[in-house]
N, C-alpha and C positions, 0 to 999 in steps of 0.2 A: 555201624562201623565195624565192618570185619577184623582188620587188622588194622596196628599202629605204623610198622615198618611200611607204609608205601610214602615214597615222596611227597603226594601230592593232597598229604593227611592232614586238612587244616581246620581248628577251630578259633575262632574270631571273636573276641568277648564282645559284650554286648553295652548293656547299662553298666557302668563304672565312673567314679570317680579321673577328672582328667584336669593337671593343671595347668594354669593359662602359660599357653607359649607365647614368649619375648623372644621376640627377632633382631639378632643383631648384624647391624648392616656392617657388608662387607665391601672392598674396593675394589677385588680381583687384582692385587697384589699380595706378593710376601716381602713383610717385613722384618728390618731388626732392630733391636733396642739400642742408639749409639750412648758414647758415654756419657754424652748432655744427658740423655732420659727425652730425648727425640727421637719418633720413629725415622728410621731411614728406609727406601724405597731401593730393596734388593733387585726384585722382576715384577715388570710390568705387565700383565696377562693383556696379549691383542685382539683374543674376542672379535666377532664380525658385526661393528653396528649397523651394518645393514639387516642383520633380524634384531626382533627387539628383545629378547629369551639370551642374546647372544652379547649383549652391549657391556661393554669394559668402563667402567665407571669413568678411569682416569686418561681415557683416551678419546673420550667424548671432544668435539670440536670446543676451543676456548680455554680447556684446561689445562692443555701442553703441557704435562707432568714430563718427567724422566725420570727414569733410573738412576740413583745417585741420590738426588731432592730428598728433603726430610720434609716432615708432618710435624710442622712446630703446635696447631692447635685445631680445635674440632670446634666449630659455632663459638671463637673464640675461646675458648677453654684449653690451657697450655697442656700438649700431652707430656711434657716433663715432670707435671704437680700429681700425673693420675701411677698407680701400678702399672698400667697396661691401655694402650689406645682405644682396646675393645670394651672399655669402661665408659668412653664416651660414646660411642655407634651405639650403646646398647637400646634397643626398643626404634631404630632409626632406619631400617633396611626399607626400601622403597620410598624416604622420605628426602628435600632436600635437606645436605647438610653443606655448610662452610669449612672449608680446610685451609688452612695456612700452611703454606706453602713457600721453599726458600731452598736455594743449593748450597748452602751452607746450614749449621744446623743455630740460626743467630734469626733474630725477628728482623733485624735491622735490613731492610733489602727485600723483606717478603712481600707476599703478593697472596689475594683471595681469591680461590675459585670457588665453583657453586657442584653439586655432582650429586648423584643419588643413587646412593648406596644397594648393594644388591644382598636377598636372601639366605643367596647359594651361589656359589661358585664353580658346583659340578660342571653343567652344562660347558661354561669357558673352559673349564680343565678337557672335558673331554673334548668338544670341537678343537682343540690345539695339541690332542694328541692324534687324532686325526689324523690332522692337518701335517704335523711332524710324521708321520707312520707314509703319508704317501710323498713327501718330500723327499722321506730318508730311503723308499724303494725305487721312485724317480731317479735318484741320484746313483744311487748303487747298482742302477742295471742300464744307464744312460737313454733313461724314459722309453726302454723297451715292456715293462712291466708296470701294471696298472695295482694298484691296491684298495679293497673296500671292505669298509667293517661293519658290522651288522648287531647292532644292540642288543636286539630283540624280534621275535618274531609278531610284533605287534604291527601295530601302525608306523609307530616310529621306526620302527627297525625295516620296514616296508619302502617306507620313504626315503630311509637313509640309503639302502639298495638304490633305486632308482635314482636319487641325487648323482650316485657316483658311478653308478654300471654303464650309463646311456655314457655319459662323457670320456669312457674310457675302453669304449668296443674298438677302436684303433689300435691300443697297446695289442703287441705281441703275446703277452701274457698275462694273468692275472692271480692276485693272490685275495683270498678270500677269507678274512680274519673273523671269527667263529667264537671269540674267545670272551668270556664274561658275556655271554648271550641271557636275556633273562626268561626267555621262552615266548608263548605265546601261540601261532596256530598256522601262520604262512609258509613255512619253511616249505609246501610241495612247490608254491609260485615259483620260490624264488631257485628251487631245482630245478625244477619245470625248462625257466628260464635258461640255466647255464649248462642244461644239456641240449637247448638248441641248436642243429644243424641245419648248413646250406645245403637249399635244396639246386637252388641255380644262383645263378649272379643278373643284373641286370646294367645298364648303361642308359643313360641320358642322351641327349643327340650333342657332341662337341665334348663329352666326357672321354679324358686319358685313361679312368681307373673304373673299373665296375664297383657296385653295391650289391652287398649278401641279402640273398632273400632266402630265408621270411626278417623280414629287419629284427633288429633289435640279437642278434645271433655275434654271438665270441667265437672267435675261431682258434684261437691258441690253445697252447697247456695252461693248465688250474692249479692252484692249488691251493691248500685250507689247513688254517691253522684254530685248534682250540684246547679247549684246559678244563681245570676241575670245575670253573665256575659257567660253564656250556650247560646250561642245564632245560628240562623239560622239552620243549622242540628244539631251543638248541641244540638236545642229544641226539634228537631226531635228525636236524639240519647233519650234523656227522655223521650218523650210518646212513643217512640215505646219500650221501657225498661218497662215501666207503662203496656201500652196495651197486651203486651205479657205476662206479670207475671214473666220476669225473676226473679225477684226480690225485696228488698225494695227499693225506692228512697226517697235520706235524702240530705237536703239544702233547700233553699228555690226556690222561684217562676222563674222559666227558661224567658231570656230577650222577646222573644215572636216576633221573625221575621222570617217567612216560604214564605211566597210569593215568591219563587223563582223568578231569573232573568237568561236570557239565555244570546243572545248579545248585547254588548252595540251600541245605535246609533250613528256616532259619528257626530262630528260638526263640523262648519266650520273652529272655530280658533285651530281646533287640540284636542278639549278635545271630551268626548261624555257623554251620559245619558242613565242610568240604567234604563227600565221601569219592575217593577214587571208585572210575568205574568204566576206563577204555583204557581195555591191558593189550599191547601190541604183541603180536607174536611172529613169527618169520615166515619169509610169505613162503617155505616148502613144506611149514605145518609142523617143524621140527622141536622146538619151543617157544616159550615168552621169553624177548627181548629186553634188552638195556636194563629194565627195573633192578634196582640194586647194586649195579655193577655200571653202566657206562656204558662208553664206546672207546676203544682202543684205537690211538690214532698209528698211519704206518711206521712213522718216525717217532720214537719218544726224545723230548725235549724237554726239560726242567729249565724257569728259569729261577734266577736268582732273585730274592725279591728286594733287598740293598742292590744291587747292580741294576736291576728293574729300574727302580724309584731313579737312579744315576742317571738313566737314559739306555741302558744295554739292554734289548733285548734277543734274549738269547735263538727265541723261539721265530723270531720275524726275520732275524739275521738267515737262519736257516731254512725258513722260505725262502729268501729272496737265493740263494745259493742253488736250490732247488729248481727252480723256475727257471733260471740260468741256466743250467742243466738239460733241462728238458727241451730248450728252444733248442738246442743244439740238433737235436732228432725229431723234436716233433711239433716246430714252426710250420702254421698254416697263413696261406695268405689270400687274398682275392685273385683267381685265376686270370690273367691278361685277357684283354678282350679281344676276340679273333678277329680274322678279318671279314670286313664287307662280302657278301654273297654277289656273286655277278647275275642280275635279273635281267638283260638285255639282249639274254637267251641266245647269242653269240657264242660259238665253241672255240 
């Protein structure tokens, strides 16, 4: 281990002591305590049950919860008698449980569903912030710009690309959210990809509008937003966004870890250690790159992190303002398809 200060400096303990985790099951809702000592059901999280990683406990068909409804008891058990609701989910996540259920917060009138409790609630948090991020740039640019956010440069973040790029090479424009990336090793693909240009266009026989070849090709302005938590190829993902010119980059300063690590060593009590050991450097031979320091986006942006959590964000707003902008001068579109060549060799 040469040095301590590189990013990508990790050791992993081994053999230890670990105590048994209790999972307590969650409904993918927020709630609050009303003055009975019944929960009341603030927001409903809508979750996609058509994946199964994505299902909203209380919006499962049969359970017709709403917003408003209290949670008078858990497998029978009144949550008024308990501290706290998550006294009774506890040890419960992935199991069924019963919920009593009523729009008043009184047993008399209530009703049993059946529902099965979830681990984690990340996943729903984050597909519904998603889901609100390409809503809210839909909206704000009258569905002339396209929005996609990219986790990681893993598998998932691989995927999550492709989910949203292909159904959105129509939009005018695109905004490319970069931001809490957790790294990973694709970021040249998904470059690759978004510096695609038309080589020709082609037509179908009775088609009004041609198709850009090589397919899969954006033709608009770009631009890319990321932050402190952009890190490892997500730092990458932004200088190579930078050094290429796809476009602008707007957040602020990217975490600043590229020292690559390949396998880990391991040890004897079972754990191992990460030694960095692919240090990038700039392709004119000038020096080593990002380690330490980041990537500098064009536009700095801070956002608030109370006005965050409210719903503002500071940083998407000024994408989307951006990108607006740039449609003005540098909108590309499928060139019209010319006409018929006369072959009946007639002057």
């Amino acid at each position: 281990m040469g040095e301590l200060s590189v990013g990508h400096a990790y050791v992993m303990n081994g053999d230890r002591p670990l105590p048994e985790r209790i999972e307590t099951g969650l409904l993918g809702v927020r709630l609050s305590r009303d003055l009975s000592g019944f929960a009341r059901i603030d927001k409903i999280l809508k979750g996609a049950n058509w994946s199964q990683s994505l299902i909203s406990p209380l919006t499962v068909s049969g359970v017709d919860a709403k917003e408003g409804e209290f949670i008078l008891a858990v497998n029978g058990q009144p949550v008024n008698k308990v501290n706290d609701i998550y006294e009774l989910l506890t040890g419960k996540a992935g199991k069924l449980v019963e919920l009593t259920l009523n729009s008043k917060p009184d047993l008399s009138g209530s009703r049993n569903v059946i529902v099965k409790p979830l681990a984690s609630e990340k996943e729903i948090y984050y597909y519904n912030w998603v889901q609100d991020n390409i809503r809210k740039v839909s909206e704000a640019t009258n569905g002339r710009v396209g929005y996609i956010h990219i986790p990681d440069m893993q598998v998932a973040g691989l995927n999550q690309f492709a989910e949203h790029y292909y159904p959105q090479l129509h939009k005018e424009a695109l905004i490319i959210d970069d931001r809490s990336n957790g790294g990973g090793n694709v970021s040249p693909m998904i470059i690759e990809r978004l510096m695609r240009t038309m080589t020709y266009a082609t037509m179908n026989t009775g088609a009004t509008v041609g198709d850009v070849n090589p397919g899969g090709t954006h033709l608009g302005p770009k631009v890319a937003l990321c932050d402190k938590y952009s890190a490892s190829d997500g730092d990458l993902f932004s200088y190579r966004f930078k050094f290429n010119k796809i476009g602008t980059l707007i957040g602020t300063r990217t975490w600043g870890g590229v020292v690559g690590i390949s396998g880990p060593a391991p040890t004897i009590d079972g754990g191992n250690i990460n030694t960095p050991s692919w240090a990038p450097y700039a392709a004119d031979g000038s020096s080593f790159i990002i380690e330490g320091y980041g990537v500098d986006p064009d536009i700095v942006v801070e956002n608030d992190p109370h006005k965050e959590y409210l719903g503002q964000d500071d940083q998407l707003d000024k994408a989307i303002s951006v990108a607006l902008e740039k449609l003005k001068t540098e909108a590309k579109r499928v060139p019209p398809i010319p006409e018929f060549p006369d072959k009946s060799g007639k002057k």
